[in-house]
One Martini backbone bead per residue (centre of mass of N, CA, C, O) as a GRO file, in nm:
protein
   71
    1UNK     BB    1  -0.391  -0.982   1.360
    2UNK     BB    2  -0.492  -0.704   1.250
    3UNK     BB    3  -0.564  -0.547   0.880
    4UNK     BB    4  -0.533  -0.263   0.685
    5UNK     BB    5  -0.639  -0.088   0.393
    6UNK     BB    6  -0.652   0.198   0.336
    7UNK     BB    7  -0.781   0.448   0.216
    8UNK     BB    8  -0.762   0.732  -0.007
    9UNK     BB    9  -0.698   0.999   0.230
   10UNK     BB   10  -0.664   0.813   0.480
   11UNK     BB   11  -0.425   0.973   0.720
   12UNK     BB   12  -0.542   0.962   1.048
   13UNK     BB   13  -0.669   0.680   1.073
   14UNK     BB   14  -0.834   0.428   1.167
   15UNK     BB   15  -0.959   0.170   0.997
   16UNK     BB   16  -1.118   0.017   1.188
   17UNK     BB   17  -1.234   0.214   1.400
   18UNK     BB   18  -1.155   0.575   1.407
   19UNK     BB   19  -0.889   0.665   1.526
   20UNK     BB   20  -0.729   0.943   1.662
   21UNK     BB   21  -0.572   1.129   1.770
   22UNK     BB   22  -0.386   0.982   2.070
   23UNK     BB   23  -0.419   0.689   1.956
   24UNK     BB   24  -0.206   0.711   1.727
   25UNK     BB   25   0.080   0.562   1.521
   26UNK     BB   26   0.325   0.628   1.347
   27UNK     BB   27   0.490   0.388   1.162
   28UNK     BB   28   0.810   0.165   1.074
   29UNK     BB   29   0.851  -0.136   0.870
   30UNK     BB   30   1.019  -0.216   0.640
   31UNK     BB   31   0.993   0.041   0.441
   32UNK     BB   32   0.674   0.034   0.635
   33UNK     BB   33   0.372   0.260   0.634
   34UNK     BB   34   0.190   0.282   0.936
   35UNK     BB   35  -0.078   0.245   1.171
   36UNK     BB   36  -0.086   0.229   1.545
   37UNK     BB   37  -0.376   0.112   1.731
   38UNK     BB   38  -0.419   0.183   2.086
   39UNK     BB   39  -0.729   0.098   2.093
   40UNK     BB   40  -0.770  -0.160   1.855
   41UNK     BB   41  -0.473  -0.317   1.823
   42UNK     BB   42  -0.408  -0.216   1.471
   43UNK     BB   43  -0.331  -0.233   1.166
   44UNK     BB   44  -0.239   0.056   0.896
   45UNK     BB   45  -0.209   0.059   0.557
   46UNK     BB   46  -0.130   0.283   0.335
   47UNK     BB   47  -0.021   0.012   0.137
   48UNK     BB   48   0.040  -0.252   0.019
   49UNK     BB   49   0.224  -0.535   0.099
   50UNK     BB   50   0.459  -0.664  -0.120
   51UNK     BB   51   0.437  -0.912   0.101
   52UNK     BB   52   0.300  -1.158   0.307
   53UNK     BB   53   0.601  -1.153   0.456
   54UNK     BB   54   0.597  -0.856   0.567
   55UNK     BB   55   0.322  -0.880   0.703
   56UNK     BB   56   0.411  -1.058   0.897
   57UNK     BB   57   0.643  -0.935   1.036
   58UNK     BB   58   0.486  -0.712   1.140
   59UNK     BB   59   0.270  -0.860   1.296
   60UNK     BB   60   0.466  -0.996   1.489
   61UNK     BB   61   0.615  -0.749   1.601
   62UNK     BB   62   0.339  -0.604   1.720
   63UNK     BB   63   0.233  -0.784   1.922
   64UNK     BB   64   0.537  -0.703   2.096
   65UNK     BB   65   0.361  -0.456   2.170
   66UNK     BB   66   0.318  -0.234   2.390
   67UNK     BB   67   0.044  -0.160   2.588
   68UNK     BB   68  -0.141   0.146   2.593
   69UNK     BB   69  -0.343   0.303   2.722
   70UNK     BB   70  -0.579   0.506   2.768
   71UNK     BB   71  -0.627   0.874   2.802
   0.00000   0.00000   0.00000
């Protein structure tokens, strides 16, 4: 699973692709808000994950989310 930090002020874009809604969905696990692609089904937080323990569990959440087809 891949995941960036997004930039400061980049709230609304895939970190990794640059897709926009409606490719994106904001999303909240274990009280850390990121951006999930379903462009290039990866994740984009919005500030470092407090630690790599919560980064792997959203990462593993996430693998087992249902992949959405492209509008």
């Amino acid at each position: 699973m891949r995941s960036v930090v997004l930039e400061p002020g980049k709230t609304n874009v895939c970190g990794i692709c640059g897709a926009k809604e409606p490719f994106i969905e904001y999303k909240e696990l274990e009280g850390i808000h990121f951006i999930w692609c379903n462009k290039c089904h990866t994740i984009s937080f919005f500030k470092p994950p407090q630690n790599e323990m919560k980064k792997h569990l959203i990462e593993n959440e996430m693998n087992s989310y249902p992949l959405k087809k492209e509008p």
